[in-house]
C-alpha positions in Angstrom: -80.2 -137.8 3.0 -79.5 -140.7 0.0 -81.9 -137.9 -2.5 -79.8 -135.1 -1.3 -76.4 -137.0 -1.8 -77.6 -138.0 -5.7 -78.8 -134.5 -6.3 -75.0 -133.2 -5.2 -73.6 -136.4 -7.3 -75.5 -135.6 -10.2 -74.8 -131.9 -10.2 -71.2 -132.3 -10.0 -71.0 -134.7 -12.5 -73.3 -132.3 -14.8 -70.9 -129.0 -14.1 -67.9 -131.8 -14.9 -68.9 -132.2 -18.9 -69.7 -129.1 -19.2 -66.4 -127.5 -18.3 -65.0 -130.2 -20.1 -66.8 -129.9 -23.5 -64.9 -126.5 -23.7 -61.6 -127.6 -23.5 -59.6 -126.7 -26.5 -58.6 -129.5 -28.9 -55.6 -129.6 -30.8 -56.2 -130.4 -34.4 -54.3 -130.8 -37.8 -55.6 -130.2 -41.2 -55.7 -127.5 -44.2 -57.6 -124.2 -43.9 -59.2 -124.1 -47.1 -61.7 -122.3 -49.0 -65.0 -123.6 -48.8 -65.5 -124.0 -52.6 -62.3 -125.9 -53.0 -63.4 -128.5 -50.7 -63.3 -131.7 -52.9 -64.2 -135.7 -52.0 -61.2 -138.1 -52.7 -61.7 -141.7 -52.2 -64.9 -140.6 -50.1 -62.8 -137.9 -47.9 -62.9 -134.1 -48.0 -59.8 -133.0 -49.0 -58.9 -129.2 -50.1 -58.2 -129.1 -53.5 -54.3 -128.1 -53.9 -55.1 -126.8 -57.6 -57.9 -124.5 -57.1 -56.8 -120.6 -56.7 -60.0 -119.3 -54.6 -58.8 -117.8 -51.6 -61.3 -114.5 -51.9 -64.5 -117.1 -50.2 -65.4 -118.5 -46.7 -62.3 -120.3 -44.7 -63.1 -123.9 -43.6 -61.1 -126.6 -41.7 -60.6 -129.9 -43.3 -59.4 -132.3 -40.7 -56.9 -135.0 -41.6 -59.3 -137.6 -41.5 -61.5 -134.9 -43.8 -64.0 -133.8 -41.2 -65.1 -130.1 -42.8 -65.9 -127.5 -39.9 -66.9 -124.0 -40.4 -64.3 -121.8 -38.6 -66.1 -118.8 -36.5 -63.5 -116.4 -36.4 -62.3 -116.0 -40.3 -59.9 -113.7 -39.8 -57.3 -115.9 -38.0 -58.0 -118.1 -40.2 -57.5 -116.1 -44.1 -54.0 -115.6 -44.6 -53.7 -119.4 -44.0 -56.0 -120.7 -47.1 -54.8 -123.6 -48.6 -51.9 -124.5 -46.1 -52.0 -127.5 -43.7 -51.7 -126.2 -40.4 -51.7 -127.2 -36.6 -54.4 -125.5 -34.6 -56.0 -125.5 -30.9 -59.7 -124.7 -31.1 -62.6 -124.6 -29.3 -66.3 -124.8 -30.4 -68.1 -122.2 -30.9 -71.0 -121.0 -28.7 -73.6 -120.9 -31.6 -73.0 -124.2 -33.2 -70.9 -126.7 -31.5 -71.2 -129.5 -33.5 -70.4 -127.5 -37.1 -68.1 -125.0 -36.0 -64.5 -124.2 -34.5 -63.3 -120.9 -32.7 -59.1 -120.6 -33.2 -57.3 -120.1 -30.4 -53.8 -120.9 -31.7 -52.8 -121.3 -35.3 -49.7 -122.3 -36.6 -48.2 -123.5 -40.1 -46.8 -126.9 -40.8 -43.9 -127.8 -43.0 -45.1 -129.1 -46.7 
């Protein structure tokens, strides 16, 4: 009885961070291109002077976290803006990458 009670406590506590690992997170940052991420005092920032917009679209977090972003083209027309988002991660590399949800613009 006690094993089969742990095996239903463990289980539920199991399904419990897995549900919750995919619960979308709201975030602030710039969507930038990936070769106008620059370091700053030792944080990513997105380089305001550099004109690439044609390359891949990153997230760089307020606190300069870089993530890969898995569906670009949400993500494009907002190059080089700060923006608020609600993502998720994304099924092939949670750790790296974001999937958008939600994307709006913030005020400069």
């Amino acid at each position: 009885m006690k094993r089969s009670a742990w095996l239903l406590l463990g289980f539920l506590w199991s399904t419990t961070l897995l549900f919750a690992a995919d619960k979308p997170t709201n975030m602030t940052g710039t969507i930038c291109d990936k070769s106008c991420v620059t370091k700053v005092s030792g944080v990513n920032t997105c380089d305001p002077g550099c004109t690439t917009k044609s390359g891949t679209a990153v997230f760089v977090g307020n606190k300069g976290k870089v993530m890969q972003i898995e569906n670009q083209d949400m993500a494009t027309p907002h190059m080089g803006k700060p923006v608020k988002m609600k993502a998720t991660p994304s099924e092939a590399q949670r750790e790296n990458t974001l999937r958008i949800i939600e994307l709006t613009e913030q005020g400069p």
